[in-house]
N, C-alpha and C positions, 0 to 999 in steps of 0.2 A: 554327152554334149557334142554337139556338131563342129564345127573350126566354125561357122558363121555365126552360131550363137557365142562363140567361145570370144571370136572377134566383139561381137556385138556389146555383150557384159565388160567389157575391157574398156570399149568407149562411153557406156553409161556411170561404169563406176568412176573412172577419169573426167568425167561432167561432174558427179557427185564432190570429188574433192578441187575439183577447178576452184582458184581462188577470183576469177569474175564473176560481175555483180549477176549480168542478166545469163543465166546459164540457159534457160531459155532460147537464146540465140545460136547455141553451140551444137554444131550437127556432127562433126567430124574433127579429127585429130590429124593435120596434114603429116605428122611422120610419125604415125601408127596404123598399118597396113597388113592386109595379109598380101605377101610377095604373090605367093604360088600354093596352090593345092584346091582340092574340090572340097566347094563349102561343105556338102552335106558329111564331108569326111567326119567317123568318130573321133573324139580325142580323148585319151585318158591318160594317158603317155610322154610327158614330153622334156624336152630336151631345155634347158633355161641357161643362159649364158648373155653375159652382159656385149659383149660382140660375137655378134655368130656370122662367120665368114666362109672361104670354100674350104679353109683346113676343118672348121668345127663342121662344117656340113657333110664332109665325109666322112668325118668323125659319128655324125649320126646316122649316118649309113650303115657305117659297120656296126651300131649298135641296134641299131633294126635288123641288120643280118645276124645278130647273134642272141639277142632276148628279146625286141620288139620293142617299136617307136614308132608313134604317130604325127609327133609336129617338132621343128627345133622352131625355137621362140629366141628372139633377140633382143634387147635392151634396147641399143643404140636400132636408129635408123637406118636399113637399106635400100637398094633400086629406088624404084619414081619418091618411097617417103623418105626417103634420103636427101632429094633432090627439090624435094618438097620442103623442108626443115625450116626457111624461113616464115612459112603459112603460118607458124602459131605463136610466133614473137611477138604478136598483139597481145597476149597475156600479160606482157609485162606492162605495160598500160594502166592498166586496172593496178598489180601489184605497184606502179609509184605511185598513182591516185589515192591508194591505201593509206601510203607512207604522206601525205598529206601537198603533192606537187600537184599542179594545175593541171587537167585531163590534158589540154589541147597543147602545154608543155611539155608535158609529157609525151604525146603522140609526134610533135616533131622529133625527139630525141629519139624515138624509139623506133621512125622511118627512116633514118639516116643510118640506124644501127641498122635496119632491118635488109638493106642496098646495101649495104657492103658483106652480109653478109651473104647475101645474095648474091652477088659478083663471086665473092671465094666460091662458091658451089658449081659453077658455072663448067669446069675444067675438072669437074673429078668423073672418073669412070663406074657412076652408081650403079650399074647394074652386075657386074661382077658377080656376087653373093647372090642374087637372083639368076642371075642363068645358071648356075651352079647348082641351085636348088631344083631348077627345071629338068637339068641332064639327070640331075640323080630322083626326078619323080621324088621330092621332099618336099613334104609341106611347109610351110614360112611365113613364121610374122616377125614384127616386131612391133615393141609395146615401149614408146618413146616417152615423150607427156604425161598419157594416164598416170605413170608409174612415177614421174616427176612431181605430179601435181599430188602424190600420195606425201611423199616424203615433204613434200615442202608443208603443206598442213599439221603434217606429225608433230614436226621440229617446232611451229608456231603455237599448237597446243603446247605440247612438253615443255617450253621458256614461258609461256604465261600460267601454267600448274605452279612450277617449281620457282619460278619470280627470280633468276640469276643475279647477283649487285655486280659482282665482278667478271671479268675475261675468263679465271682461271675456272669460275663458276660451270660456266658454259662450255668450255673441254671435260669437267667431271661429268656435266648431264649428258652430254653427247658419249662419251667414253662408258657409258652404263648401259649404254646400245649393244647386242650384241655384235653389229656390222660393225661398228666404227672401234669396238672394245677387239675385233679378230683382227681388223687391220693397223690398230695398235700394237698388236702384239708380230704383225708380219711388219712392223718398222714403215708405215704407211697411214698413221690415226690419222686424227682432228690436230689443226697448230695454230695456235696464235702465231701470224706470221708481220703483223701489225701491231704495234703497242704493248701495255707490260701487265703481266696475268691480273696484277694489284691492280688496275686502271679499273675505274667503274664503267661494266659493260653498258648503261644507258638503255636507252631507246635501238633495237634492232631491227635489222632490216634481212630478211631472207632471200637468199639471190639463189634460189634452186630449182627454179621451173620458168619457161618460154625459151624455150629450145638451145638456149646457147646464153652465154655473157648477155650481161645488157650494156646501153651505151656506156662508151668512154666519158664523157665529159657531166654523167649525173652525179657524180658524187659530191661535190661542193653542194648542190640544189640539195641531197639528203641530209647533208650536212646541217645548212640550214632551217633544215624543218624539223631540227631536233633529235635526227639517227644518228649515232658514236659507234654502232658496232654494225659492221656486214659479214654474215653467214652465208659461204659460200660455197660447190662444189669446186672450183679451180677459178684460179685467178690467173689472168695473161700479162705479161710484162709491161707489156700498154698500161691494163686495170688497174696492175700495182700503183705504177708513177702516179696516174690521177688518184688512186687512194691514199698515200705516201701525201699529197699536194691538201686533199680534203683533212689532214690528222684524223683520220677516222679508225678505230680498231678493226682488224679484219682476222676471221676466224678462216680457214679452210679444214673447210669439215672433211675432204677427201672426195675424189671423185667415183670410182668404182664401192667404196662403200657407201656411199649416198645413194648411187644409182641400185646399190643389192638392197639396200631398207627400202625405197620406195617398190621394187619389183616385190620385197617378201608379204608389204601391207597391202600390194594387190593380190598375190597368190593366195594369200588367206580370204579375200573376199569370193574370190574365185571356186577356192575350194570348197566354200559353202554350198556352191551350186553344182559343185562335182569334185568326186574323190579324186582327185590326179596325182599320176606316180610322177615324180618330179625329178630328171638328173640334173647334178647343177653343172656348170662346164665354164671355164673362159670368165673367172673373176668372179662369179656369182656361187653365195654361198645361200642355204633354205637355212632361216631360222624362222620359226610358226611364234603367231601370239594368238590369245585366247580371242 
């Protein structure tokens, strides 16, 4: 497989589990990019780490000097899709519309989120890990969303198989994962960090995909329309208070194991279309499902 086909299959299968209506409309993933390297490059090889920065990148240096590597692959966003990151926080949109909030309510809440998150990005130095990768002639992607929009679908299957009544429910189903059952075990799981394991988990809401947090001030409006419990990769101090204000349960699933289940249910789709030898590096661990 080529890195452009390699890219290519990365943004179709992330269409694939995209949770909006009209997929149709979705051409691109603004912070999933290939940084640096020649498309028609082979790829068999590669280097998987949930941040790949200039230390992991010379780190894959010396492992191409010593057994051979053809691409380091990144979880999180860097250089322009870095810089990019607020492009796909329109996702969330769709996911309140789900939750049963008004589209066009939802759309201003989610462009207020989507400015300020915009202003923070404004002042960072994105391209670092990309010039990095250029001096050292490394190839560079990274697979943001697609690989978000995996795990967010999983977890949504998985709670409506297994039908959860309580909190503690939902740390046992999540804790049967192998991600979130290693990082249990490295003093890092899944935590009710909201309300009490006995509390009936209710109507849930998934907060693991469009790029980052969603608005501050939805959670009363979820509230409302019937959600008790949010499922999340990390929660900000801000998030807390307004969820703390909504009585809502809040689960934190973990953020680097969230982010390693959704990277493993793409490598599996991936590797159907190519055998790839896979290092894991920097928080990401390979565990395969059939």
């Amino acid at each position: 497989m080529t890195l452009a086909d390699f890219y290519k299959a990365i943004v179709r299968f992330g269409i694939e589990a995209d949770p909006r209506k009209n997929k149709k409309a979705i051409s691109l993933f603004e912070d999933t990019a290939v940084l640096y390297g020649d498309p028609a490059a082979k790829i068999k090889k590669i280097l998987v780490g949930i941040d790949i920065e200039t230390p992991e990148l010379i780190l894959a240096d010396r492992i191409r000097e010593k057994n051979g590597l053809d691409l380091a692959m990144a979880h999180h966003p860097e250089g322009f899709a870095f810089a990019s990151l607020w492009g796909v926080m329109n996702i969330q949109t769709d996911l309140l519309e789900n939750a049963g909030i008004d589209r066009t309510v939802a759309l201003n809440f989610i462009e207020e989120r989507i400015r300020e998150v915009q202003r923070g990005l404004l002042p960072a130095n994105h391209a670092r890990a990309s010039d990095a990768a250029k001096l050292l002639d490394m190839p560079f992607i990274c697979c943001h969303t697609p690989a978000d929009n995996h795990v967010s679908e999983y977890i949504g299957i998985l709670l409506k198989k297994e039908r959860p009544f309580n909190c503690k429910d939902i740390l046992d189903i999540l804790n049967s994962e192998p991600e979130y059952a290693l990082a249990k075990k490295n003093n890092a799981g899944p935590s009710l960090v909201m309300g009490n394991p006995h509390r009936p988990a209710g109507k849930c809401f998934i907060e693991m995909t469009g790029g980052t947090e969603g608005p501050k001030n939805i959670y009363k409006k979820l509230y409302e329309k019937g959600i008790r419990t949010i499922i999340s990769m990390h929660l900000s101090g801000e998030h807390f208070k307004k969820v703390q204000e909504a009585h809502l349960n809040v689960i934190v699933a973990g953020h680097i194991s969230s982010d390693t289940l959704g990277m493993n249910l793409l490598l599996d789709k991936l590797e159907k279309l190519e055998n790839l030898n896979v290092v894991c590096c920097s928080g990401f661990s390979r565990f395969k499902r059939k």
